[in-house]
TORSE-476286 format. One record per residue (C-alpha): residue number from 1; x, y, z. Coordinates in Angstrom, 3 decimals. Layout:
{NUM,{X,Y,Z}} ...
This chain:
{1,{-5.377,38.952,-3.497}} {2,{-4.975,41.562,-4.130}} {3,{4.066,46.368,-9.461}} {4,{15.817,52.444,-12.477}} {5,{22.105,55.806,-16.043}} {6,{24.816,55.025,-16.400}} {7,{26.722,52.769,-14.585}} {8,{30.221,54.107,-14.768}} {9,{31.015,53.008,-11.270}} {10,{29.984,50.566,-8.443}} {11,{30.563,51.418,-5.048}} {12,{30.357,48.866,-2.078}} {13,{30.047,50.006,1.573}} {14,{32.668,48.468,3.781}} {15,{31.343,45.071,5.607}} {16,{32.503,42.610,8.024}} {17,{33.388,39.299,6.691}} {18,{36.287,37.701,9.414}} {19,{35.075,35.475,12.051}} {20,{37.379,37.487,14.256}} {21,{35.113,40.709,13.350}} {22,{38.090,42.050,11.412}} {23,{36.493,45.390,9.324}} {24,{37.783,44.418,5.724}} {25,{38.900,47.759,3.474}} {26,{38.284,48.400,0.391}} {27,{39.826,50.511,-2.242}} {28,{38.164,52.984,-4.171}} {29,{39.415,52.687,-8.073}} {30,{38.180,54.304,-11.485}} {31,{35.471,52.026,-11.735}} {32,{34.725,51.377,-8.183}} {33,{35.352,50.377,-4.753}} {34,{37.451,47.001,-5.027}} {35,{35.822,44.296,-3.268}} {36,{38.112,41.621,-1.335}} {37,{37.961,38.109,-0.006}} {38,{38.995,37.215,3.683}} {39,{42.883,35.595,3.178}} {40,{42.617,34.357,6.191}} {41,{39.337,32.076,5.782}} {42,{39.925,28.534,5.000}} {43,{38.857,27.279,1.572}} {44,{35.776,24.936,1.390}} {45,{36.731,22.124,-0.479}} {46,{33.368,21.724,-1.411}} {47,{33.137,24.960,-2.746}} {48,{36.184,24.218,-4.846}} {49,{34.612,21.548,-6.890}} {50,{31.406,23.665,-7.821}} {51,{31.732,24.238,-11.739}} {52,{30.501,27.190,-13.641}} {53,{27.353,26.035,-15.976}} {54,{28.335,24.777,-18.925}} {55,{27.299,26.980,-22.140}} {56,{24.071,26.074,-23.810}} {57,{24.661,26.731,-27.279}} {58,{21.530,25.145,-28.351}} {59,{19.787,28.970,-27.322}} {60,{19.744,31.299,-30.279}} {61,{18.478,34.165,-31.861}} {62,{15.443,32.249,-32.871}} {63,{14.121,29.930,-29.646}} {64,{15.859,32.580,-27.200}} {65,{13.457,34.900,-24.767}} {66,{15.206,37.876,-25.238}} {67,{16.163,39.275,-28.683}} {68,{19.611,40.614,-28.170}} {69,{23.099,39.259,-26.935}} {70,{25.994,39.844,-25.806}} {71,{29.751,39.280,-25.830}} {72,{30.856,37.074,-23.216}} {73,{34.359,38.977,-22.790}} {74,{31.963,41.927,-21.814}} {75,{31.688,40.094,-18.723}} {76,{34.750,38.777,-18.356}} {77,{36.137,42.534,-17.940}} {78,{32.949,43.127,-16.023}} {79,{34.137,40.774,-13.234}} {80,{38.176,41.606,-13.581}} {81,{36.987,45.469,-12.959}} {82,{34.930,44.933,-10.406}} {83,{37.849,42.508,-9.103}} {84,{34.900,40.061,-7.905}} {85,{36.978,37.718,-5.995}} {86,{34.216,36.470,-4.268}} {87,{34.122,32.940,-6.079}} {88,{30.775,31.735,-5.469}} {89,{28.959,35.443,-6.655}} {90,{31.755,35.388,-10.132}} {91,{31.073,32.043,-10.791}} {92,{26.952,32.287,-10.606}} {93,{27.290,35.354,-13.108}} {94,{29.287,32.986,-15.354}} {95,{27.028,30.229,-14.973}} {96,{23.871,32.629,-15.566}} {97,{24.929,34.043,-18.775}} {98,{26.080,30.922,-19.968}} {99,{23.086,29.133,-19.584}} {100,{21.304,31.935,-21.439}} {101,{24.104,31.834,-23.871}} {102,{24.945,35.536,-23.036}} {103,{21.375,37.139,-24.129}} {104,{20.597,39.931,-22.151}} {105,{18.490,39.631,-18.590}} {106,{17.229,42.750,-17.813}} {107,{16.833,44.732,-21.175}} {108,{15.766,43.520,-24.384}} {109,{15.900,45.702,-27.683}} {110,{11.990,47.371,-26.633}} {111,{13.775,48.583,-23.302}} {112,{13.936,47.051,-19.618}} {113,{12.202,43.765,-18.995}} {114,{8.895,43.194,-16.745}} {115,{11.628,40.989,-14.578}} {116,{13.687,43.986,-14.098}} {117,{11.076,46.047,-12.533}} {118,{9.644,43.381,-10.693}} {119,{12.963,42.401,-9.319}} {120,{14.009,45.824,-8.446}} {121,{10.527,45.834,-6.248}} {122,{11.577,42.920,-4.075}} {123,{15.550,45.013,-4.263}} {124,{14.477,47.618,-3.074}} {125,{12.103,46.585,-0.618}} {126,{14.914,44.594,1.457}} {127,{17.422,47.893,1.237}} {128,{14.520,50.546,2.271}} {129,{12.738,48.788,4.534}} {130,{14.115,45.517,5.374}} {131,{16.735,47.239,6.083}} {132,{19.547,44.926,4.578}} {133,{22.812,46.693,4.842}} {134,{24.634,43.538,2.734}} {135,{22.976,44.433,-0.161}} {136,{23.418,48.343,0.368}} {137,{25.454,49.833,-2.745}} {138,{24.309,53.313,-3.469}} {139,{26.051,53.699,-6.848}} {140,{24.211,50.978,-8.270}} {141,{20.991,52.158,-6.910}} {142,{21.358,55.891,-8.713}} {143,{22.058,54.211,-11.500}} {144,{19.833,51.615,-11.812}} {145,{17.111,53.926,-10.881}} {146,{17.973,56.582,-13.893}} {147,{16.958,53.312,-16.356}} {148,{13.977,52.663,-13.883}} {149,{12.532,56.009,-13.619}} {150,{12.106,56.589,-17.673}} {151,{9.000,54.811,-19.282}} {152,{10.925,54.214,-22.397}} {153,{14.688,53.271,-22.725}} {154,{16.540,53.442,-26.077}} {155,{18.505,50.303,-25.981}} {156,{21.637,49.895,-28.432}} {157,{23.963,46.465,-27.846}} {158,{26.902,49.048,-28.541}} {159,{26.342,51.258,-25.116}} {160,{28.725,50.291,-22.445}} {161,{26.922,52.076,-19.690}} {162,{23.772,50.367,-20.391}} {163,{25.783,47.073,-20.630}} {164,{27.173,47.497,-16.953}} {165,{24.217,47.983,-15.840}} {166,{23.014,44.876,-16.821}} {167,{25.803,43.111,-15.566}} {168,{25.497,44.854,-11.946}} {169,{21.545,43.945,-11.915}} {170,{22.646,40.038,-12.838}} {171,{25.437,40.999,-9.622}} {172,{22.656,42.421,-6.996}} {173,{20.312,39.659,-7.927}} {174,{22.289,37.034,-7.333}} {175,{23.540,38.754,-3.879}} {176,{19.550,39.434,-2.958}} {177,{19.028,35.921,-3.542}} {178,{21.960,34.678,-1.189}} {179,{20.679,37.287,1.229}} {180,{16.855,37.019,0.838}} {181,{16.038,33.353,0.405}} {182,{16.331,30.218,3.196}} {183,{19.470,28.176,2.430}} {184,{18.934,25.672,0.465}} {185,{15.513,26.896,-1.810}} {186,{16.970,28.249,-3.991}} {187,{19.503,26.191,-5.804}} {188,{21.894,27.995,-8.631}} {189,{20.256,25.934,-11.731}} {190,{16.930,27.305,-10.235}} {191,{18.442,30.914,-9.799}} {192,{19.423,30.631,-13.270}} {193,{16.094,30.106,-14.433}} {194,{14.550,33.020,-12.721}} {195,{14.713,35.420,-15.775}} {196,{12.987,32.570,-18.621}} {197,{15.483,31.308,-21.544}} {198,{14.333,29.407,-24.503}} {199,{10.622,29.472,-25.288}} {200,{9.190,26.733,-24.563}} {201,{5.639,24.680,-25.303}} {202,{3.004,25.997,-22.476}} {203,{2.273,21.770,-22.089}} {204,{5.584,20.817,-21.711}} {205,{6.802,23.630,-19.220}} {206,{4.010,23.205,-17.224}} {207,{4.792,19.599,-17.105}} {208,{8.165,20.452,-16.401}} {209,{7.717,21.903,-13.317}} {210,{4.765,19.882,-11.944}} {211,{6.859,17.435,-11.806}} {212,{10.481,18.552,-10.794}} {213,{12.120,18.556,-7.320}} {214,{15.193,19.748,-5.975}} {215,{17.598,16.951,-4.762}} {216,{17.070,17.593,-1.108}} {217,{13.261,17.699,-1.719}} {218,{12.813,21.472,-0.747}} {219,{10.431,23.370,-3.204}} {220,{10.577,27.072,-4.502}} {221,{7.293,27.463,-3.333}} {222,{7.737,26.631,0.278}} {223,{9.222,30.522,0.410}} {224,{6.672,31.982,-1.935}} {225,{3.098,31.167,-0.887}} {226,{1.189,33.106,-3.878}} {227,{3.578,31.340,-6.215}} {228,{2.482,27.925,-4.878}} {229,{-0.888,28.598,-4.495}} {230,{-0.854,29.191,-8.624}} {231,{1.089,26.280,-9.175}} {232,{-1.597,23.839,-7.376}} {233,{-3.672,25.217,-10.284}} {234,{-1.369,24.517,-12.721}} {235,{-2.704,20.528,-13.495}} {236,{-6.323,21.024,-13.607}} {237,{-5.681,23.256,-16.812}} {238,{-2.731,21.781,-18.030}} {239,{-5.248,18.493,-18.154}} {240,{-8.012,20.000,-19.406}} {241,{-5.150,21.175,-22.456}} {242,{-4.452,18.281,-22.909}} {243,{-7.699,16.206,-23.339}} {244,{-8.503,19.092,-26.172}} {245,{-9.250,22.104,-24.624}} {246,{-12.376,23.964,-23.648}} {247,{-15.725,23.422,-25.856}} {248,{-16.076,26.208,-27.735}} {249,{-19.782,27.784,-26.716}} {250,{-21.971,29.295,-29.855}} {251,{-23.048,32.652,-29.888}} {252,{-26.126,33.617,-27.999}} {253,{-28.910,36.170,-28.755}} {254,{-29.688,38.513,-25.875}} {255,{-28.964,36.651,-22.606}} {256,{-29.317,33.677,-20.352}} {257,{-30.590,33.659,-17.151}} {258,{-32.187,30.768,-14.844}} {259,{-35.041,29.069,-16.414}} {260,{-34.195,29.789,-19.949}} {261,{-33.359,26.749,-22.082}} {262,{-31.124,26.962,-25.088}} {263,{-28.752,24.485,-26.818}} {264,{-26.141,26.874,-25.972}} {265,{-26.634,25.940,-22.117}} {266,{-25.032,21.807,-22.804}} {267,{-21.919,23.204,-24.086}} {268,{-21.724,26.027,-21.150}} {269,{-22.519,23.579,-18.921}} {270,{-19.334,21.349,-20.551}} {271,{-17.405,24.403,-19.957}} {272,{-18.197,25.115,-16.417}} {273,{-17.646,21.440,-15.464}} {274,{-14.084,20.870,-16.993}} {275,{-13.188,24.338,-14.914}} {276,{-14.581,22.904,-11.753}} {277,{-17.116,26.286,-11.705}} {278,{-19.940,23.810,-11.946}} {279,{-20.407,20.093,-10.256}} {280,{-21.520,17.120,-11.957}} {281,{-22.491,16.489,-15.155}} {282,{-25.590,17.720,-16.159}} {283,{-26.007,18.176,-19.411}} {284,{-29.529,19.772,-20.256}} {285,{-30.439,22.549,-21.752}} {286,{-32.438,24.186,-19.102}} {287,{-30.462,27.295,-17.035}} {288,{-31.362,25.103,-13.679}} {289,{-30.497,26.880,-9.819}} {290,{-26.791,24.618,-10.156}} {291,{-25.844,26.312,-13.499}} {292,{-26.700,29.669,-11.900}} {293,{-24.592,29.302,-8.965}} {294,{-21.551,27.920,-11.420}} {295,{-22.327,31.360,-13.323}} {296,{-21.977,33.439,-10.460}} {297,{-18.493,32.064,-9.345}} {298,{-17.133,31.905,-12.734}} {299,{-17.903,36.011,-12.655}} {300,{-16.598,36.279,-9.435}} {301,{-13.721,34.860,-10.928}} {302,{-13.430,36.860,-13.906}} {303,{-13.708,40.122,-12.454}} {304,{-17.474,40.531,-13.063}} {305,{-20.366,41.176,-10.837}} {306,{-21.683,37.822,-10.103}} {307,{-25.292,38.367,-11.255}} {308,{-25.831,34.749,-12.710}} {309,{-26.572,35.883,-16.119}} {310,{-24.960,35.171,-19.017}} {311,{-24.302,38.211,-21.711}} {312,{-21.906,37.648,-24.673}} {313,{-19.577,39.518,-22.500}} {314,{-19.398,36.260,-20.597}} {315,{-19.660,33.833,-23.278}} {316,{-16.727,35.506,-24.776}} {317,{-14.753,35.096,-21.507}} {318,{-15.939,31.505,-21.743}} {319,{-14.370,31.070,-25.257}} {320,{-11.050,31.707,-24.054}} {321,{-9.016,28.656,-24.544}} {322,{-7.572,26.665,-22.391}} {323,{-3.938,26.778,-23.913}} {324,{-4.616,30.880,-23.117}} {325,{-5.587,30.039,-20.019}} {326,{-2.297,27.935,-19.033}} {327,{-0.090,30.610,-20.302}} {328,{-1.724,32.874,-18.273}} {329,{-1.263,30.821,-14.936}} {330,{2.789,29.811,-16.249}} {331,{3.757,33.985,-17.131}} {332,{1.665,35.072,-13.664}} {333,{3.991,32.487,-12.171}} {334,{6.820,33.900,-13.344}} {335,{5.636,37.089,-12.048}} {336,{4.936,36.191,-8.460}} {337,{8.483,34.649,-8.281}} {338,{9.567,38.757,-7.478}} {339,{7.006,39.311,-4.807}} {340,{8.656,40.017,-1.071}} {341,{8.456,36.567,0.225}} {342,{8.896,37.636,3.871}} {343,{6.843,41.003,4.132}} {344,{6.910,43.510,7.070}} {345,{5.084,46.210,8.699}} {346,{2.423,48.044,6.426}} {347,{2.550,47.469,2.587}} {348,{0.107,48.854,-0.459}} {349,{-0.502,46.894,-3.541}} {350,{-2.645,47.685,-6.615}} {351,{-2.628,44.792,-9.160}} {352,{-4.013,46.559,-12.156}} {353,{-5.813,44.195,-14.117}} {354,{-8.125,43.596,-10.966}} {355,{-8.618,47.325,-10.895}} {356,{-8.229,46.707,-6.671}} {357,{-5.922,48.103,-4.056}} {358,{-4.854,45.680,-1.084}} {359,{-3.750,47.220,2.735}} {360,{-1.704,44.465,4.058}} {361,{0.171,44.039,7.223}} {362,{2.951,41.924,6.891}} {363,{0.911,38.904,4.770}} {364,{-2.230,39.775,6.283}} {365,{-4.950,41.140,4.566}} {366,{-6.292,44.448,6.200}} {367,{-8.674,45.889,3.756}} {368,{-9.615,46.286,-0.244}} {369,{-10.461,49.304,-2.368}} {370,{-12.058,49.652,-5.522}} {371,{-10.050,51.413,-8.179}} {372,{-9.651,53.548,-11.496}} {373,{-6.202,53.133,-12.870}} {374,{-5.039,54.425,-15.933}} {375,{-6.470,53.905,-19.805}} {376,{-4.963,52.730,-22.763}} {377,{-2.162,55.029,-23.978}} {378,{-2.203,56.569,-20.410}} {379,{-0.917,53.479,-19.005}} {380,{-0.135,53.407,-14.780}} {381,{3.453,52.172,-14.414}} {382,{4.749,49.081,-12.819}} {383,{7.041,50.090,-10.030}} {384,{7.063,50.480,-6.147}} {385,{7.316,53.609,-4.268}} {386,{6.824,54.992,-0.707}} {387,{3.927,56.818,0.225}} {388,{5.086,59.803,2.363}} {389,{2.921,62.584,1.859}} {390,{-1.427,63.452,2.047}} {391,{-2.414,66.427,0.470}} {392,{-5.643,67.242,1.655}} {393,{-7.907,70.001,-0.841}} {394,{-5.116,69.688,-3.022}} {395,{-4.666,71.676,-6.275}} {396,{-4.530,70.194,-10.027}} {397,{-1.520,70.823,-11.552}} {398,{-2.366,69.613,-15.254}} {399,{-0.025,67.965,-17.185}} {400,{1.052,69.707,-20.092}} {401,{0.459,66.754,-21.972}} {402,{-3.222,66.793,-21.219}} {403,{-3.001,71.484,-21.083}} {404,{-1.953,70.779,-25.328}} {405,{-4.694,67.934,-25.872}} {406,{-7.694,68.980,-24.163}} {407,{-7.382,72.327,-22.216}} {408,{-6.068,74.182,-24.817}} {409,{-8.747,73.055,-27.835}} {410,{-11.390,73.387,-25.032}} {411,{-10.339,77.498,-24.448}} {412,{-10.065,78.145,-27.846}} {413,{-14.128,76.717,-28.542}} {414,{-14.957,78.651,-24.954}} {415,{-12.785,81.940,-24.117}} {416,{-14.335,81.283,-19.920}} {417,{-13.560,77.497,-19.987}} {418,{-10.426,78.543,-17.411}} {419,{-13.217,79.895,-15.039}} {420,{-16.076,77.537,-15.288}} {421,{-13.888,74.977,-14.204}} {422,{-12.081,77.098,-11.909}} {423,{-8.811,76.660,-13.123}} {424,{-6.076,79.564,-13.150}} {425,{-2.810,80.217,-15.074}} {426,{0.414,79.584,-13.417}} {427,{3.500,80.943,-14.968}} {428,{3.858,78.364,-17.998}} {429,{1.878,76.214,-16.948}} {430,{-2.781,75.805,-15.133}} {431,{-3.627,74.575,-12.188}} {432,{-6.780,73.961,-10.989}} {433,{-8.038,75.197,-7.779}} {434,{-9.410,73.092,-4.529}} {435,{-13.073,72.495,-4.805}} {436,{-15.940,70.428,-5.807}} {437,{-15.157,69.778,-9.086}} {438,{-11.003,69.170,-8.948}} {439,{-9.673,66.815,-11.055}} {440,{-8.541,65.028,-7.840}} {441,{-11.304,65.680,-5.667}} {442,{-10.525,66.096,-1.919}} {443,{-7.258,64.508,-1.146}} {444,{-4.183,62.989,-2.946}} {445,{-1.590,60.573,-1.607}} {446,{2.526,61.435,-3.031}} {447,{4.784,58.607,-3.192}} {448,{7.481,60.651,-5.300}} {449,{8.249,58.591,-8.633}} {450,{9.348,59.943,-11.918}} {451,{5.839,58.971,-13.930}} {452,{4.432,61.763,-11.998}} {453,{1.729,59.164,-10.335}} {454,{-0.293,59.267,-7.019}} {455,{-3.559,58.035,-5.597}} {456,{-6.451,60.650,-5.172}} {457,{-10.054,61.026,-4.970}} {458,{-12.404,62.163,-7.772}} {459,{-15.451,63.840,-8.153}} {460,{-16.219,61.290,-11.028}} {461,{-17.541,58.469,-8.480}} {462,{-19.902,56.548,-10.828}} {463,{-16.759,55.185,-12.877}} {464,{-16.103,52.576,-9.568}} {465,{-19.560,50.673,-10.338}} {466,{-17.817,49.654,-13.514}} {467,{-16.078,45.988,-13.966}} {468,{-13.191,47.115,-15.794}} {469,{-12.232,50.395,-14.689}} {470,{-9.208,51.990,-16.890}} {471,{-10.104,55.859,-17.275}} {472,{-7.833,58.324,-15.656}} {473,{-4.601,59.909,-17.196}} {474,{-2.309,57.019,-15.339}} {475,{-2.843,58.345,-11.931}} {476,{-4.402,55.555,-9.484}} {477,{-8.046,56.541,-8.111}} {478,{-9.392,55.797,-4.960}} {479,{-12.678,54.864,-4.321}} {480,{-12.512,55.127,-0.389}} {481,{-10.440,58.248,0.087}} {482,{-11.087,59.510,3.344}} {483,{-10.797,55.746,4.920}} {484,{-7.306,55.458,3.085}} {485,{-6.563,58.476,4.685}} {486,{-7.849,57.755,8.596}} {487,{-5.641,54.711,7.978}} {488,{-2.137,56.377,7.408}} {489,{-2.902,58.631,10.481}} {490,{-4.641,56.278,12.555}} {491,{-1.714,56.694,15.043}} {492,{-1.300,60.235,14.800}} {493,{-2.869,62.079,17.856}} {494,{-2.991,65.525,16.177}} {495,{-5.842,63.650,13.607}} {496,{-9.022,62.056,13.831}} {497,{-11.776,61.470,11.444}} {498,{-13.333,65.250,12.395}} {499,{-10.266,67.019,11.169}} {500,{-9.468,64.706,8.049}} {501,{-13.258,65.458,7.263}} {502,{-12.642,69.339,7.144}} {503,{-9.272,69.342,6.028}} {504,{-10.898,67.723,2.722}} {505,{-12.849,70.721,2.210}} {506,{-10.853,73.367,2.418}} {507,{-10.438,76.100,-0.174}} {508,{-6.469,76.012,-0.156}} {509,{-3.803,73.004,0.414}} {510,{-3.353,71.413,3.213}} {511,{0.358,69.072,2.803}} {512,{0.582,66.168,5.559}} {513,{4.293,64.394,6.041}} {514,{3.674,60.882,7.074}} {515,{5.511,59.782,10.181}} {516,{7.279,56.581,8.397}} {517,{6.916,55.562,4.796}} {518,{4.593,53.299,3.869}} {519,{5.770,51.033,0.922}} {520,{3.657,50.669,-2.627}} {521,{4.297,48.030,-4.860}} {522,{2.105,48.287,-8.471}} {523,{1.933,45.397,-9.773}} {524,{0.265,43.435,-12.953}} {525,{-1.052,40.010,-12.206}} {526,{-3.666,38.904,-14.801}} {527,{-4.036,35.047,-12.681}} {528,{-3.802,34.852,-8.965}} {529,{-5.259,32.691,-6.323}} {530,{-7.671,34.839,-3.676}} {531,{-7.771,34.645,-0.018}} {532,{-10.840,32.063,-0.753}} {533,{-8.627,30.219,-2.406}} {534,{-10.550,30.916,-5.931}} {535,{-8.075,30.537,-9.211}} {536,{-8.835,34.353,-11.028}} {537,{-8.368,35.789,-14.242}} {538,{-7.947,39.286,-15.336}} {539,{-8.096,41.028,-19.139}} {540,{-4.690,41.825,-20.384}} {541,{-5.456,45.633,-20.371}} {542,{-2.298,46.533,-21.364}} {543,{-1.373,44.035,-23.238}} {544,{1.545,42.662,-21.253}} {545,{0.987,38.953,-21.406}} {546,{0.410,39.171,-25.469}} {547,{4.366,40.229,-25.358}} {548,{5.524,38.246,-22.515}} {549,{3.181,35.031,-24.592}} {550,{5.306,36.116,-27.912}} {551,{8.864,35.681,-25.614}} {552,{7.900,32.947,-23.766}} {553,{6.055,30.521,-26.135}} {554,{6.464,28.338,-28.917}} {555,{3.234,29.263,-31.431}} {556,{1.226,26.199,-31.557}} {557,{-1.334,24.860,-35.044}} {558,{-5.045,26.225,-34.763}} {559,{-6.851,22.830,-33.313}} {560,{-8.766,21.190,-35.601}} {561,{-12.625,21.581,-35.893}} {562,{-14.742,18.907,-34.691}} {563,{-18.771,18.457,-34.002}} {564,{-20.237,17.865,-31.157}} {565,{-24.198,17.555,-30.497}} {566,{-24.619,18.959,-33.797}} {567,{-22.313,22.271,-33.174}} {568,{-18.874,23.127,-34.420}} {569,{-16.906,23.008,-31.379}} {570,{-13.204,23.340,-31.451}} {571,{-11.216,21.240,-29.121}} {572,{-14.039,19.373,-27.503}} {573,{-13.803,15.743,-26.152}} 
């Protein structure tokens, strides 16, 4: 397969509830518009006997996910101001701060959560183009979105505006999930548990939910197919854990390829076997025709090109452990839980790590792209956005960040650097004009977000050949340009492939509205399942899993080191 401020006020649009179609009003106070129950509806008895999740004081500072906490009165007055007399929605934010013993969901003390961002994908997915009025509330939405739209927030336990906000995110999510999900998959224990807890042993927690059902026998998964389709994945590794782990392979000199023999080959062989990458159980030395084709789908796997030889590159890809590998599958779950489950129309995704863009139509797979997303320190932002604009021979407008780190040194070592790269001043700022050698090449694609972030060609083509691909400033580039852009006008009459081709080279800006908004959603999955149904693994480029591993894991003993065939191997039956 292929990832925002105060909140002074909450404002709910008026909405039907009566059977009779009676409009229900509601008042506008200091803090917001009053939501209120139906008098006239009967009570359900059943409804009555529900109880509010008990506190689990056995959470604290030091097994806890998050890192901070709060005061349970905060919510308390949370709920009396927002006069929540809805009981079912007040008594699931009870129940899911008291089974988290009231630490924070969405922010932590580093700034909002990965499960904020993702959740606010799926949010605002269903408002914008879903187009689900019961879960229209505009207030929240500015204000969510002036946390969402900064890359770094300065958290402090003692801001009340930053507080409410995480209250009304724990409100909308809970009303999403009543709104989004098929009655009856998603239960309020297992709502609770969307955001993780305690930390838990990888072994255990995979265990855990291999092997838990809900009491009516409908599973999670049933709604969320890429979810699932990880999980199935979840026993092969979690066995291989727990029969010691991957053999750890030696270090090689050079490479392998077929025909070779090395002892090397009998513990890469071991490897590939426990992983299912390789059948039987061979164990020579000699790189045979079955080894090569287990090669060639463990890089196809991994994100490499599946040549069939074996670098240290590989071997060190090899050497990952198994306990890493089971984390990776459990967080990625985690993840995938804030996907759209129910997808319409047209929808973009770039998952990072693979360095790939998918074109999807509703859960079908339309087409792939190769590429370049941003470097280290010039990270490209999870969020989702809608692509409404082509700019076809656009201009540069550099960032001043990069104008003080490389433009400006570069002028001051060549007084005509401006000119050879045919860039002008502009007021304050440069810009560099439409040509061969723009920054963005021939066309960009605007989906207006606060990171300043687009798609766009490049004249710097030889960068896609790469496996891992994280060069640009934190913009997202394309390696198919001008087919991304005979897609989005595909039904436009006033364009075919002749004009797009000219309107690329052009010496001035050409700016394109879209007829309807097309949906992106940038996400960061380091373990998926494919469309062939392969189990894949990405690099952690930005190191996101080594912080979500840290909040989600107990820290487990180095294993003991044991030999095998004469070699040191770690972990090795």
């Amino acid at each position: 397969m292929k990832l925002q401020s105060i909140l002074l006020s909450l404002f709910f649009i008026a909405f039907t509830a009566c059977k009779q179609g009676k409009k229900q009003e509601q008042d506008a106070g200091k803090e917001g518009v009053t939501e209120t129950e139906d008098v006239d509806k009967p009570i359900d008895e059943k409804e009555k006997k529900k109880k509010v999740t008990d506190r689990d004081f056995s959470v604290s500072k030091e097994n806890a996910y998050n890192d901070i906490f709060l005061d349970s009165m905060a919510m308390e007055n949370y709920i009396s101001r927002r006069q929540l007399t809805d009981k079912k929605i007040s008594r699931r934010i009870r129940s899911f701060y008291n089974a988290r013993n009231y630490q924070y969901a969405w922010f932590s003390s580093t700034g909002l959560t990965e499960q904020t961002r993702f959740f606010w994908n799926q949010y605002d997915y269903a408002v914008t183009h879903l187009k689900d009025s019961s879960l229209v509330n505009s207030e929240f939405y500015k204000n969510a979105e002036k946390y969402l739209n900064q890359e770094k927030v300065a958290v402090s336990t003692s801001d009340s505006a930053l507080l409410n906000t995480e209250f009304a995110f724990t409100e909308h999510f809970i009303r999403f999930i009543n709104s989004t999900y098929e009655k009856g998959y998603v239960k309020r224990k297992e709502q609770e548990k969307f955001v993780p807890i305690k930390k838990a042993d990888p072994v255990y927690l995979a265990d855990s939910l291999l092997n838990k059902k809900h009491s009516d026998d409908k599973y999670y998964e049933q709604v969320n197919d890429m979810y699932a389709a990880l999980k199935n994945n979840l026993q092969l590794y979690l066995d291989i854990e727990r029969t010691g782990g991957f053999p750890q392979i030696p270090a090689i000199k050079g490479s392998l390829k077929k025909g070779i023999e090395d002892p090397a080959i009998k513990v890469i062989k071991k490897r590939l076997q426990l992983s299912k990458d390789m059948p039987g159980n061979d164990t020579s030395s000699l790189f045979n025709d079955t080894l090569e084709l287990a090669v060639k789908r463990f890089e196809k796997r991994h994100g490499y090109k599946d040549d069939g030889i074996i670098t240290a590159e590989i071997i060190k890809e090899m050497n990952v452990s198994a306990e890493k590998r089971l984390m990776q599958i459990l967080l990625n779950m985690d993840r995938m839980r804030w996907m759209p489950q129910k997808p319409e129309g047209n929808l973009i995704i770039v998952n990072i790590p693979e360095f790939m863009l998918h074109v999807y139509d509703g859960k079908k797979l339309l087409f792939d792209m190769v590429v370049v997303v941003g470097k280290v320190g010039n990270n490209t932002m999870m969020f989702n956005g809608d692509l409404s604009y082509i700019v076809f021979s656009p201009y540069w407008n550099v960032p001043p960040s990069i104008i003080k780190s490389e433009i400006l040194p570069a002028m001051q070592r060549d007084p005509n650097y401006l000119a050879r790269k045919n860039m002008e001043k502009v007021g304050n700022g440069i810009r560099q004009k439409p040509g061969p050698g723009n920054a963005l090449g021939k066309v960009k694609f605007i989906f207006p977000n606060s990171f300043n972030m687009y798609f766009h060609d490049t004249p710097s083509k030889s960068l896609f050949g790469q496996d891992k691909r994280a060069f640009s400033h934190g913009c997202i580039r394309l390696s198919e340009p001008q087919k991304m852009a005979e897609w989005l006008l595909k039904n436009d009459p006033e364009w075919n492939t002749e004009k797009i081709v000219t309107a690329m080279n052009q010496t001035s800006e050409k700016m394109v509205k879209l007829k309807s908004l097309l949906p992106v959603f940038i996400i960061y999955y380091t373990a998926w399942v494919d469309d062939d149904g392969l189990l894949n693994f990405r690099d952690d480029v930005y190191k996101h899993d080594s912080e979500l591993i840290g909040k989600m894991f107990t820290k487990k003993e180095t294993p003991k080191v044991i030999k095998v065939d004469n070699l040191r191997v770690p972990g090795t039956n």
